[in-house]
N, C-alpha and C positions, 0 to 999 in steps of 0.2 A: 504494500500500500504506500501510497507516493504520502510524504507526509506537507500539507500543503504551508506556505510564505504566509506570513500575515498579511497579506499584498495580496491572496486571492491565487496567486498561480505556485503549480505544487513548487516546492525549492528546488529537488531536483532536475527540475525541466528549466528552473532561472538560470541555475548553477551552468548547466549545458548551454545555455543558448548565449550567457554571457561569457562563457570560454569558447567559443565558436566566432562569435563577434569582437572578442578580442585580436583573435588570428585571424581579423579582417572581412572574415564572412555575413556581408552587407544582410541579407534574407535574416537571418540570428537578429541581427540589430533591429530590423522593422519589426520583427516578431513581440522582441521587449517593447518598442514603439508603441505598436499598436495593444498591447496587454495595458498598459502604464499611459497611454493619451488620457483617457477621462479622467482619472486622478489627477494630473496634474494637471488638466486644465480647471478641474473644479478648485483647484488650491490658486492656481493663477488668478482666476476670476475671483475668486473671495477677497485676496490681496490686492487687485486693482479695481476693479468693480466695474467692468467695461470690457465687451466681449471682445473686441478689435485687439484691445491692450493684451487682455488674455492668451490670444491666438497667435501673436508674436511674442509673447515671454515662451509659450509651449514653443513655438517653431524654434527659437534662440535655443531653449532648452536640451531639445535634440539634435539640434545643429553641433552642439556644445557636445552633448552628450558622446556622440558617435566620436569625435575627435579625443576626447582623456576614457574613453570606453577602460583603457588599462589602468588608471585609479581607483576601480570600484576594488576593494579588498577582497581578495576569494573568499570565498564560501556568504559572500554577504547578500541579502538583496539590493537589488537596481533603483527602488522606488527612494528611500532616505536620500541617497547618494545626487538623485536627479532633483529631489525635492528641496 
C-alpha cells in the first residue's frame, strides 16, 4: 500500500517523479505541475487577492521551480518547497 504525502499524492510516486525531473525529465516535472497547480494557486490568490496577480506568481513559481528542481531535499515533498 503506497503510503500517501500530506499533499494528497502517494510519497512514493512524489519521491519518483521528483528524481526523474531532477535528471531533467520534462513529463516528471509537469506531472508534479499539474498535481500541485491548485494548491498553489489557491495560496497565490489568498496572498494577493487578484486572479491575474495569482496566475503569474503560479507561472513565476514553476518557471522557478523546474530551474532549482535539484534543491528540493530527497525524500521530501515538492509542495512546502514550491510554496
Amino acid at each position: 500500500m503506497h503510503q500517501p504525502s500530506r499533499f494528497g499524492m502517494p510519497a512514493a510516486e512524489e519521491h519518483r517523479l521528483l528524481s526523474r525531473a531532477r535528471r531533467g525529465e520534462r513529463d516528471a516535472y509537469l506531472t508534479l505541475v499539474r498535481h500541485h497547480v491548485r494548491s498553489i494557486y489557491q495560496l497565490a490568490f489568498a496572498l494577493m487577492r487578484d486572479p491575474v496577480d495569482a496566475a503569474t506568481v503560479v507561472r513565476e513559481t514553476f518557471v522557478r521551480g523546474e530551474k532549482g528542481i535539484r534543491y528540493v531535499a530527497e525524500g521530501q515533498p515538492t509542495y512546502p518547497w514550491l510554496a
